[in-house]
N, C-alpha and C positions, 0 to 999 in steps of 0.2 A: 779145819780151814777157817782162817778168819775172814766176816765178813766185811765186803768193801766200807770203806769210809763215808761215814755221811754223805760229806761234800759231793762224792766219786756219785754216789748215788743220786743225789739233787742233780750231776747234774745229767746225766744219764736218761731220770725222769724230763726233766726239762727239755731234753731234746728228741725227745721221741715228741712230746707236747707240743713242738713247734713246727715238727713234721706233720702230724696228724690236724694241725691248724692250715697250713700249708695246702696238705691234700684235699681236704677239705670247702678252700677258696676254689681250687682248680675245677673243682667237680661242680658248684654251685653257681661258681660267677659266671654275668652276663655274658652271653656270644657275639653281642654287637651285632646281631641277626634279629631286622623286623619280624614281627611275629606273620605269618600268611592266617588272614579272616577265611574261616568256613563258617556259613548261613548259621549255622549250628550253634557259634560261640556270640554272636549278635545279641541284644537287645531283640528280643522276640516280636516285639511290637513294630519292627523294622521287617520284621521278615516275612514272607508270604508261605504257607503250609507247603505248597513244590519247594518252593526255595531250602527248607528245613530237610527235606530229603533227600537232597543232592547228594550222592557220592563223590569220592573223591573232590579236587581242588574248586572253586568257583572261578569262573573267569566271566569278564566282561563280556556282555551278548552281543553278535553283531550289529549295527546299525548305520545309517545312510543320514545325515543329514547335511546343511547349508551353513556357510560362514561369512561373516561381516564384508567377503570379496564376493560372495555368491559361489565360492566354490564347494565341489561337493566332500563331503570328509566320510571316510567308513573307519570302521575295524581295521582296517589291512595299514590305512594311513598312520594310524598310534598304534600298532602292534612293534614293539621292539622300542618302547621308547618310556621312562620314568614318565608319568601321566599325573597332574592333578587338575580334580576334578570339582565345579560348583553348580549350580543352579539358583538362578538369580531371573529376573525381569528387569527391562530397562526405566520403567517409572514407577521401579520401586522405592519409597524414601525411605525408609527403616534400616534394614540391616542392609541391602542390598550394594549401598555405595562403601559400604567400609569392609565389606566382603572383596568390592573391585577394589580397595584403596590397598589391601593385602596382596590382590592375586598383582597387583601393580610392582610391589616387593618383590614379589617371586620371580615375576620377569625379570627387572631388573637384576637379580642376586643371579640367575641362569642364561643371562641375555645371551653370552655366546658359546652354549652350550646345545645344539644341536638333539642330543639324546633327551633333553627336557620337553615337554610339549603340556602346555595349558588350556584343558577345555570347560568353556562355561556354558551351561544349556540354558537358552530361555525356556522360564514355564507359562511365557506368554506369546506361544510364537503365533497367532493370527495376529496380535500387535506388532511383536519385534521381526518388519521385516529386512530382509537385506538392507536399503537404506537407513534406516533403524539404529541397528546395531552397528554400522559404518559410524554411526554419528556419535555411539557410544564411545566404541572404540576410539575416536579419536580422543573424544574427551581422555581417556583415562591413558591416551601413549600407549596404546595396544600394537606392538608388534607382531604381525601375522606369521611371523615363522615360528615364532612362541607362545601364541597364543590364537585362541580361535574361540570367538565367540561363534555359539552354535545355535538353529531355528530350524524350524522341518513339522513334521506329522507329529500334534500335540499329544496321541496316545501313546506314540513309540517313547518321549522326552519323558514321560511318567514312566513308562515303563523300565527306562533304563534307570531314573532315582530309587524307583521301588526294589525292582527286582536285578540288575546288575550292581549298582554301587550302593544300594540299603540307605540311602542319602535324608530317603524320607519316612513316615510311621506308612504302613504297608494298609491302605485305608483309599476307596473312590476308581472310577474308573477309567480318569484320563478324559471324560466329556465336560461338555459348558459348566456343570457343576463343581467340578474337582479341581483342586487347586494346591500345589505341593509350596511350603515357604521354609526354608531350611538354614540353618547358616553351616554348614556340614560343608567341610572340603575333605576331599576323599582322596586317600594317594593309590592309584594302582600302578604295578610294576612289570617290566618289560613285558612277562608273559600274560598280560592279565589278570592277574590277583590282586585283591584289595589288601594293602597292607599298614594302612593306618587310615584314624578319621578326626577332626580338627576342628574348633569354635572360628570359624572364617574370620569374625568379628574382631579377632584377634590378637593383638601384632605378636604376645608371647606365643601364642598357637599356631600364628603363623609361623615363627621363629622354628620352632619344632619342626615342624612339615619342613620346611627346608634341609633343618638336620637330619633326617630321617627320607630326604630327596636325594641328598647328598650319599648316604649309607648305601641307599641302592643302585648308584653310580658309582661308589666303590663295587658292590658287588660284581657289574655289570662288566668289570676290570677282569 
């Protein structure tokens, strides 16, 4: 029996070759699925020794605080809603105003997107109070259904950078002495999980976090 023809055979190989390049992409390429943060896969230096132990998913802790209207904001109010997240002071000169000059973007880019909700923690809140941040807020065109700048009990605002959102180095105890400066915007998703973390400072990082705000508003479809 004579053997197939070269050619026959080029091309025979050839396309088994371009099968197996084929199956190959399928198996390997992106999901276009944000990755979900567990403590675990963190910058350690971020993380607190509980926080490392956690089983299963991590979610956001509950918490109570005040907004630039004096109203009150928990857990229950950002549960089911794409969430980013900063920590900032309002007489901070450094990074603090080009972190608001991004989340200003963000508003804008979501303004009538209802599932969006933007929260910024003071880490000065015996200074930043209701009035305060009212005055902030306006400066920077802060829409209150989109955004909430947030004040309350200075050791729970630590507590939530440290140990809910990783925002800060895992370091002090939330008293007169401790002091968190970050430029970390944090995205958590409907259910609570953090799923990306961003140079606030920004505008390409910012850009990002939008695209990746956006992804989990497809999902939420």
């Amino acid at each position: 029996m004579k053997s197939p023809p070269f050619r026959a055979r080029l091309i025979v190989v050839g396309a088994i070759f371009i099968v197996a390049v084929l199956a190959a992409y399928w198996i390997i390429k992106p999901s276009g699925e944000l990755p979900v943060y567990h403590p675990s896969e963190l910058d350690q230096r971020l993380v607190g020794e509980a926080a490392r132990a956690e089983k299963g998913e991590h979610h956001i802790k509950p918490f109570h605080l005040i907004d630039q209207d004096g109203d009150s904001v928990f857990l229950k109010d950002v549960a089911g809603k794409v969430v980013l997240a900063d920590f900032f002071f309002t007489t901070c000169g450094s990074i603090c105003p080009k972190m608001s000059t991004q989340m200003q973007r963000v508003q804008e880019a979501f303004k009538d997107d209802d599932r969006v909700l933007l929260l910024s923690h003071s880490v000065t809140p015996e200074t930043d109070s209701v009035p305060v941040l009212k005055a902030y807020a306006q400066e920077y065109g802060v829409d209150h259904r989109r955004w909430r700048l947030l004040t309350g009990d200075r050791k729970q605002i630590y507590d939530l950078a440290r140990t809910s959102y990783f925002a800060a180095l895992d370091e002090g105890d939330g008293g007169p002495d401790d002091f968190v400066h970050t430029e970390n915007f944090v995205l958590v998703d409907p259910q609570g999980r953090i799923r990306g973390f961003y140079d606030g400072t920004k505008a390409d990082e910012a850009d990002r976090a939008m695209e990746d705000m956006r992804t989990l508003l497809k999902e939420m479809k």
